[in-house]
C-alpha positions as CSV (number, residue, x, y, z in Angstrom):
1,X,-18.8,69.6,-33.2
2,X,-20.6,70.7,-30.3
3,X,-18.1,73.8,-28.9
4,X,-15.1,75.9,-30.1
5,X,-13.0,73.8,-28.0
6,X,-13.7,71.0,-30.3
7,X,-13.4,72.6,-33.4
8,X,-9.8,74.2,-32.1
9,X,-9.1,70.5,-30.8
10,X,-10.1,68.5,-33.9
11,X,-7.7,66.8,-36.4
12,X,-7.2,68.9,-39.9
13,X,-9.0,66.7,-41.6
14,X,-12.0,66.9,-39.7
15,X,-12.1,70.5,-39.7
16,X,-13.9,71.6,-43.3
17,X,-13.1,75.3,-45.3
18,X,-15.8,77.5,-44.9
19,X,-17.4,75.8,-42.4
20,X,-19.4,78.1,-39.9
21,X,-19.5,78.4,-36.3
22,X,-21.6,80.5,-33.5
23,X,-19.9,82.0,-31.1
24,X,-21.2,84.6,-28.6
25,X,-18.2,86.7,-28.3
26,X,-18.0,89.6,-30.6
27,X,-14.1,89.5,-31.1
28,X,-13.1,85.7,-31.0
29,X,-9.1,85.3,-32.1
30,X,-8.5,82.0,-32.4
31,X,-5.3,80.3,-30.9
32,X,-4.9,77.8,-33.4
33,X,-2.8,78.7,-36.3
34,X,-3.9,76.4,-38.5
35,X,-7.3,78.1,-37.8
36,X,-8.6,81.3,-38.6
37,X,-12.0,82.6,-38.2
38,X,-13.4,85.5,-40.7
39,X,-16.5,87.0,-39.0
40,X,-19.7,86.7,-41.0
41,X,-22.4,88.5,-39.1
42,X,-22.8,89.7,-35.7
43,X,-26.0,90.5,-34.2
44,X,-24.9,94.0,-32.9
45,X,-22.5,96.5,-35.2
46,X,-19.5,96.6,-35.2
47,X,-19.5,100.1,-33.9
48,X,-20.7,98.7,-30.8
49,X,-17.6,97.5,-29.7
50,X,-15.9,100.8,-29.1
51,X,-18.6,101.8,-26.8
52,X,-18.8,99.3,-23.9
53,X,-19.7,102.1,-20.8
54,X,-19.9,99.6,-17.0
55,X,-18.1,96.7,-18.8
56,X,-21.5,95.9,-20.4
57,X,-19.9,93.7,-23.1
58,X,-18.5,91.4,-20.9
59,X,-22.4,90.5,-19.7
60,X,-24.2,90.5,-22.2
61,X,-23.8,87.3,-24.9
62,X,-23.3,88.8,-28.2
63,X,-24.0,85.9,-31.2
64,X,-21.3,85.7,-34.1
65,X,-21.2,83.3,-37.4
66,X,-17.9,83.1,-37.9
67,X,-16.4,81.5,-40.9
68,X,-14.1,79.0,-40.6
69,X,-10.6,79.2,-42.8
70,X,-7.6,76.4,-42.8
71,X,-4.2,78.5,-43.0
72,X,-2.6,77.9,-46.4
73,X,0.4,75.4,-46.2
């Protein structure tokens, strides 16, 4: 999968527990149910985001593994 749009769009069984993905957004919530992302590591702290003075955050590209989860049935 080459985007998050892909991975959100993608059949169940395509989509693999604990696989990880890189986003660069520091907070990504993920509109699919069936899908939930557990963050991994993130370049800056997470400290950081309470501290975003001009809008900074919105500029800059801030690289996140997530970890991928399948909602329990």
């Amino acid at each position: 999968m080459e985007s998050i749009s892909d991975l959100l769009s993608a059949p169940n069984n395509s989509v693999h527990d604990r696989d990880l993905v890189l986003l660069q957004t520091m907070n990504y919530q993920s509109p699919n149910p069936n899908i939930v992302l557990e963050k991994v590591y993130c370049y800056y702290p997470d400290a950081i985001k309470w501290v975003n003075f001009g809008n900074w955050q919105s500029r800059t590209r801030i690289w996140t593994i997530y970890k991928v989860k399948l909602a329990a049935k």
